[in-house]
Each structure stands twice: as C-alpha cells, then as structure tokens.
C-alpha positions in Angstrom: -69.3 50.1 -19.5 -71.7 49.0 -22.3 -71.1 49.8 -25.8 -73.6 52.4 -27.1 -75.2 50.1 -29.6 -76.5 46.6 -28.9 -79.0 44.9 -26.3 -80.6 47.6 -24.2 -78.6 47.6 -20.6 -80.4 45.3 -17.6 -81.1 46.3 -14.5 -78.4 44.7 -13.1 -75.8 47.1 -15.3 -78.2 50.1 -14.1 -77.9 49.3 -10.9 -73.5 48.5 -11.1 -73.4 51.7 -12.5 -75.5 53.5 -10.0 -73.3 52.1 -7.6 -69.7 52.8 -9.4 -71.1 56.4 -9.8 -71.4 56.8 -6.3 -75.2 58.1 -7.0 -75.9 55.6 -4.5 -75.4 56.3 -0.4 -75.8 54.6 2.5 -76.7 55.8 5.7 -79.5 58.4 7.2 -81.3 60.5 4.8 -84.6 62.4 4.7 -86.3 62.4 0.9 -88.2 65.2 -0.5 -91.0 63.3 0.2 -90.0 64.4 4.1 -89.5 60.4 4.6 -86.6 58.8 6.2 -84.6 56.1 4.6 -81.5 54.6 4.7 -80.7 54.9 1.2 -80.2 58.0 -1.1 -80.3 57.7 -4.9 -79.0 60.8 -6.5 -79.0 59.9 -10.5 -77.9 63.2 -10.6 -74.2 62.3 -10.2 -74.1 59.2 -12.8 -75.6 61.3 -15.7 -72.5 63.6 -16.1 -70.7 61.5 -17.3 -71.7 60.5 -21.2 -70.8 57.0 -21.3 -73.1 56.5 -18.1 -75.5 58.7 -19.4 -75.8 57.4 -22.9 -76.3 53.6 -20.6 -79.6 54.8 -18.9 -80.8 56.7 -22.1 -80.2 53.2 -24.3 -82.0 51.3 -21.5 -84.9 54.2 -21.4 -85.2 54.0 -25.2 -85.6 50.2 -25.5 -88.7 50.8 -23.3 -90.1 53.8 -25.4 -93.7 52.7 -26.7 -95.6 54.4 -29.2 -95.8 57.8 -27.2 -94.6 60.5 -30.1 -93.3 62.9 -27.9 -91.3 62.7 -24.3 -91.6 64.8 -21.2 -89.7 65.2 -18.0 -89.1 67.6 -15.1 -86.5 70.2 -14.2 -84.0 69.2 -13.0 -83.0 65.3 -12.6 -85.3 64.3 -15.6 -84.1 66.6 -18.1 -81.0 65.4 -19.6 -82.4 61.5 -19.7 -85.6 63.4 -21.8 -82.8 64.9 -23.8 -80.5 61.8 -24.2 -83.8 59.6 -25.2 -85.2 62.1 -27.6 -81.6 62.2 -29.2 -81.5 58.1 -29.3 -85.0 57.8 -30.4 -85.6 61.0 -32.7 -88.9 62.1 -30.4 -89.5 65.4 -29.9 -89.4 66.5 -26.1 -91.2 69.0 -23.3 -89.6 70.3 -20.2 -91.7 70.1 -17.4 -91.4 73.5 -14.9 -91.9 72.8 -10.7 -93.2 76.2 -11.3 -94.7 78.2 -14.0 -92.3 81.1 -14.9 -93.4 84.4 -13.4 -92.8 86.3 -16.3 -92.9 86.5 -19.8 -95.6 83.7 -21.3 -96.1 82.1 -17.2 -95.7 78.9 -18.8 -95.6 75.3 -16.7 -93.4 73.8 -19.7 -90.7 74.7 -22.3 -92.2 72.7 -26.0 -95.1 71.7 -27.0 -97.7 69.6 -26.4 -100.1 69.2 -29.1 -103.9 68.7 -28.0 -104.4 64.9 -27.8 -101.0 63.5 -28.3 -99.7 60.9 -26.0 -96.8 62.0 -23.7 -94.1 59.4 -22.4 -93.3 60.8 -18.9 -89.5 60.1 -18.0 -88.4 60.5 -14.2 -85.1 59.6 -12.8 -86.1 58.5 -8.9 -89.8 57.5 -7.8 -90.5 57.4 -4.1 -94.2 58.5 -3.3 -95.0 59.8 -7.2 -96.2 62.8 -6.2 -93.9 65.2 -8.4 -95.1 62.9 -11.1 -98.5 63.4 -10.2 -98.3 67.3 -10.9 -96.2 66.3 -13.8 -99.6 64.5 -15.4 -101.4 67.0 -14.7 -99.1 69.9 -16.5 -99.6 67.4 -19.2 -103.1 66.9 -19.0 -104.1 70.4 -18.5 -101.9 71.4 -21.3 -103.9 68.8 -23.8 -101.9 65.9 -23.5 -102.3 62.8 -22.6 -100.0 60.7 -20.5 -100.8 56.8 -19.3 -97.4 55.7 -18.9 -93.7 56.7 -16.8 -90.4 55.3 -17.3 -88.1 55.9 -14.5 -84.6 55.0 -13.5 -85.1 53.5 -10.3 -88.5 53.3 -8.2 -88.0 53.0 -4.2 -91.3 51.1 -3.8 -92.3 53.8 -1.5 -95.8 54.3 -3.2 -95.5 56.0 -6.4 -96.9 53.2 -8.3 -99.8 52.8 -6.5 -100.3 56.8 -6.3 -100.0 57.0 -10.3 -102.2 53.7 -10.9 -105.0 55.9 -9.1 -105.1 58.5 -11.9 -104.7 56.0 -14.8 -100.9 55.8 -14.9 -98.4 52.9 -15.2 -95.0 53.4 -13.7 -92.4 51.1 -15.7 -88.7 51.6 -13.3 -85.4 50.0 -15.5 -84.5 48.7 -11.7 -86.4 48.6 -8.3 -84.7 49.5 -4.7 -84.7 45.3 -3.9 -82.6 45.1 -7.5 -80.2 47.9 -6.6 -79.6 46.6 -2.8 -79.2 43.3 -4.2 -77.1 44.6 -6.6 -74.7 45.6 -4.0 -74.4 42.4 -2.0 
C-alpha cells in the first residue's frame, strides 16, 4: 500500500488496489444504467478499509483545483467527499437521490453558497446520468459545478453526456487502465 504522504497514487496503484480489494468482478452484470457488461466495479468494497481509502482520497486530492467546497452523492461518493475534505480542509455537501420527505425536503445535507464553485466527486461513471441530476441539485441550489473527479470511468458515455451541459469529467483510471491492469 502507499504511504499516506508523498506523490499522489497513479492509476496503476488505483487500479492494483481495485483489484486486491476484490471491488473488481468478472463475469455477467447488468449496471444501473440497465446496460450489460462484463465487468462490475463496486468501490464500495475498497473504501472500508482506511489504508485503501486514504489511497483514493490522496489521489482525489492531488486533482482538487480551485473549487472551495466538494460535493458527492449518497451512497458510494460520500466517504471519498469525506476523506478529501479531511485531506484538503474543503468544506463538503451531501448530495440526496431524493429530497427527504420531511422536515426541511431538502436535495442536500451542507451548504452551498450562491455562486461558489462545487468540485463534484463520484466513485464509478458509466452513462453520467446520476451525475447529471447531481449538477443540477447543485445548480438549482446556487452553485456552480464545471468539473467531476471520479474513481474510475467505464467509457460508457458519461463524459460525453456531462461535456453537453458544460462539465468536464477527470477519472484517476479508465476501464482500458483497470483491464490492463489486470493482465
């Protein structure tokens, strides 16, 4: 494992430790996206575990711009938003699927003051479209968003699909990377 200060992790070290974790699996799957593929990702099962954890968050964290506060949604982006803003000292926002049916109804847990630039954090990017509503929480909360870090992106579409509302997606590792990685 790398040691929690130095060089930022590559994306061959993301993609070993993806692999170790056994967040990587091989065989028939269908996506949320309703797609079929071969290979399922599930960061979920890496992140656990602090030492792999604190890897991805170092590697997120070199890539942080000058975005003052960090966003993700429930579930799989929340504790890299968490880890990053503890590495880099930003304040974050938890992004809901859907807004709470009580209480304030809210679509997020923070704040997002009107105007200030939001770093978007994701953990898997297939077709983009969970990021897609996650912009728009953003930018109908006041926000504005132009960029998304992500662990891994399949290459299934989601950058394409982001760059059509005026969004960058930046992935530490790409699915070619990861199966290559493997090999």
């Amino acid at each position: 494992m790398v040691a929690a200060d130095g060089p930022a992790p590559t994306s061959d070290e993301i993609a070993r430790m993806l692999l170790e974790a056994g967040a990587v699996r091989f065989g028939e799957f269908t996506l949320a996206s309703g797609e079929k593929s071969d290979v399922y990702i599930d960061v979920k099962r890496a992140w656990p575990d602090p030492a792999r954890l604190t890897l991805m968050a170092r590697a997120l964290a070199g890539r942080v711009g000058r975005e003052p506060r960090l966003a993700g949604m429930e579930l799989g982006a929340v504790p890299l938003v968490v880890a990053v803003a503890l590495a880099t000292g930003r304040p974050y926002v938890v992004l809901r699927k859907a807004a709470k049916e009580h209480g304030t109804r809210q679509a997020f847990e923070g704040e997002i003051p009107r105007g200030e630039r939001v770093l978007l954090i994701e953990d898997v990017t297939t077709t983009g479209g969970t990021l897609v509503r996650s912009v728009e929480i953003i930018r109908a909360a006041g926000g504005e968003v132009d960029r998304v870090l992500a662990v891994l992106d399949r290459g299934q579409g989601a950058a394409e699909r982001l760059a059509g509302i005026g969004v960058r997606l930046e992935p530490l590792l790409t699915m070619a990377e990861l199966r290559g990685a493997r090999s």
